[in-house]
LUMGU-513975 format. One record per residue: x, y, z of N, C-alpha, C in turn. Coordinates in steps of 0.2 Angstrom, whole numbers, padded with zeros to 4 digits, always signed. Layout:
! LUMGU-513975
XYZXYZXYZ/...
! end
This chain:
! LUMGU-513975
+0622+0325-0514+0626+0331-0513+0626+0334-0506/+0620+0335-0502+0619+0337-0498+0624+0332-0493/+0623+0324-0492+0626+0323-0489+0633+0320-0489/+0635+0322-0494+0643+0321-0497+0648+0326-0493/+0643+0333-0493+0644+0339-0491+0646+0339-0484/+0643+0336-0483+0642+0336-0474+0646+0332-0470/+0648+0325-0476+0656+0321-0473+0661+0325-0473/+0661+0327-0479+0667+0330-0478+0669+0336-0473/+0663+0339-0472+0664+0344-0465+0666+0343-0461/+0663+0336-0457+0664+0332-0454+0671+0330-0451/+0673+0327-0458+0681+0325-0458+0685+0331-0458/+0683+0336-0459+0686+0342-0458+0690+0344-0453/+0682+0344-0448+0680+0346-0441+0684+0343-0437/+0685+0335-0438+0689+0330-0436+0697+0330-0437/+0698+0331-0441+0706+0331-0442+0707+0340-0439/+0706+0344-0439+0707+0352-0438+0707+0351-0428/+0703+0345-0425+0703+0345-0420+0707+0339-0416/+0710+0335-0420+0717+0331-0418+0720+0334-0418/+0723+0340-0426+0730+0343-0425+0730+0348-0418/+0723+0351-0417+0725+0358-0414+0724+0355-0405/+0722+0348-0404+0722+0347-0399+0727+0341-0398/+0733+0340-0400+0737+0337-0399+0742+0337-0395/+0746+0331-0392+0751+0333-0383+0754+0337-0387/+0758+0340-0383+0761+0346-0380+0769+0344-0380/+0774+0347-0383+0780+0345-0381+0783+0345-0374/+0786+0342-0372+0789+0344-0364+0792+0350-0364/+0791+0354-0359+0796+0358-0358+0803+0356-0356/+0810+0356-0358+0815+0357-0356+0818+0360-0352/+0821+0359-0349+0826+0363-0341+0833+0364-0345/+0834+0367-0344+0843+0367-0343+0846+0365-0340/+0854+0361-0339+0857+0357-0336+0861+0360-0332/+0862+0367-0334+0865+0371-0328+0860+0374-0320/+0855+0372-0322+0849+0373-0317+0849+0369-0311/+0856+0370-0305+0856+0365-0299+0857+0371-0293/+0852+0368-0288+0851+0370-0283+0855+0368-0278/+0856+0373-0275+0860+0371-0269+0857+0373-0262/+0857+0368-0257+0852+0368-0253+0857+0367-0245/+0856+0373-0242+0858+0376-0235+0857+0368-0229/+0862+0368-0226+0858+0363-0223+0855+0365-0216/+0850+0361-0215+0846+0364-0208+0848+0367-0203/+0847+0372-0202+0848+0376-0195+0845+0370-0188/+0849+0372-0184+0849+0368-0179+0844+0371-0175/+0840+0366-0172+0834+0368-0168+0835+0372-0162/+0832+0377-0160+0832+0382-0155+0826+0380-0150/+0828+0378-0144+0821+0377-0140+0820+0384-0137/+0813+0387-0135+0814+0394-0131+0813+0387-0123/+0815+0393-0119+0816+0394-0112+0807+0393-0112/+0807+0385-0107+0799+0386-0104+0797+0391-0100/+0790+0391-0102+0788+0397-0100+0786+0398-0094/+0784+0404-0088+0784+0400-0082+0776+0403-0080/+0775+0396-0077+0767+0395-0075+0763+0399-0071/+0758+0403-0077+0752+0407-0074+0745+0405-0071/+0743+0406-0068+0739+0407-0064+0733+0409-0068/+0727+0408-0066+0720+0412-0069+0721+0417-0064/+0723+0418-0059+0721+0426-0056+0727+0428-0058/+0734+0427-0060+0736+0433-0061+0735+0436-0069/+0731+0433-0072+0729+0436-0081+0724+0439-0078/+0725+0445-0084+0720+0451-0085+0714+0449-0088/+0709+0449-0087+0703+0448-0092+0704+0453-0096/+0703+0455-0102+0698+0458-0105+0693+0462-0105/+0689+0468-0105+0685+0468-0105+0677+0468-0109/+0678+0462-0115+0674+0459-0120+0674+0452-0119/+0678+0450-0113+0678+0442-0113+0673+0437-0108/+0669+0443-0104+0666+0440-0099+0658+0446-0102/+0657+0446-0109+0651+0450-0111+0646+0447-0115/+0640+0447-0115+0635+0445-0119+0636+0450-0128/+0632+0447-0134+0633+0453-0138+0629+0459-0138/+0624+0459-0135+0621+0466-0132+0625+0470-0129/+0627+0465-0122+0632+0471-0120+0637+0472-0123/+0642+0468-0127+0647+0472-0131+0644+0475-0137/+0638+0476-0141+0638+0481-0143+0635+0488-0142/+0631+0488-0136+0632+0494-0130+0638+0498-0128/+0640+0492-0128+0648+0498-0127+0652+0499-0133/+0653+0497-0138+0654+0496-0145+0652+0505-0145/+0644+0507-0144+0642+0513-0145+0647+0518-0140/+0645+0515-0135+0646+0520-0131+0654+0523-0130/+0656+0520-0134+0666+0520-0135+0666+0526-0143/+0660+0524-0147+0662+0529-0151+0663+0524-0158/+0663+0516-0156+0666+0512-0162+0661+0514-0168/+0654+0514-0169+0650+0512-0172+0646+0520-0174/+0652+0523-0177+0646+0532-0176+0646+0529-0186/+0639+0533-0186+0636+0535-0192+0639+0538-0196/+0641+0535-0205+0645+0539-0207+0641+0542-0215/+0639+0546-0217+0634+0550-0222+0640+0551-0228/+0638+0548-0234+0640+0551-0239+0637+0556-0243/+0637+0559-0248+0633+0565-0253+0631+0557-0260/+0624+0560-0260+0621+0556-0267+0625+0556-0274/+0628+0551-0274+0633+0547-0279+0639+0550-0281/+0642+0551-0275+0650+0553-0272+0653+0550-0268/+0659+0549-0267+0664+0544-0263+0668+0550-0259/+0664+0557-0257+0669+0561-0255+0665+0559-0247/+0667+0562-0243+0665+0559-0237+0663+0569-0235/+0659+0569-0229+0656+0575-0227+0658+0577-0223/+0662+0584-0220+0664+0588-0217+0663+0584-0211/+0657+0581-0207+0654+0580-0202+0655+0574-0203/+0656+0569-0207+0657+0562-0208+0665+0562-0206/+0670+0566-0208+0676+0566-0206+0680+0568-0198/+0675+0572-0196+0675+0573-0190+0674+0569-0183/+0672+0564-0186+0669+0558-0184+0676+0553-0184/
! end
């Protein structure tokens, strides 16, 4: 009995699991579904550009630094101030905002 029970679950199990995992109909398109496609814009070359020099470019003043020194000045600029919130509040401090 025990194992009569347990074919048949079985066979159950198996059939419930070919119907529900069976292909898929195709999706159908409609026939009036036609694109119409611009023909390419004609190519624009820009005007070459005219030849700079390493002395006449600006450096930077982050491009010739180690990161100690940039972040020394990073300080010293104001980038990196300390900012305090209140114990489990997202409102920012009076002195946190002034910053």
């Amino acid at each position: 009995m025990t194992r009569t029970w347990m074919v048949w679950s079985a066979v159950l199990t198996l059939c419930l699991t070919v119907v529900a995992c069976g292909p898929k109909p195709a999706p159908t398109t409609p026939d009036d579904m036609t694109v119409e496609t611009a023909p390419p814009p004609a190519e624009v070359t820009p005007p070459p550009a005219p030849p700079t020099t390493q002395d006449e470019r600006e450096v930077p003043w982050w491009e010739n630094q180690d990161l100690a020194q940039l972040n020394d000045e990073a300080v010293r600029r104001g980038f990196y101030a300390d900012v305090y919130f209140e114990f489990d509040q997202s409102d920012l401090t009076e002195d946190a905002r002034q910053k």
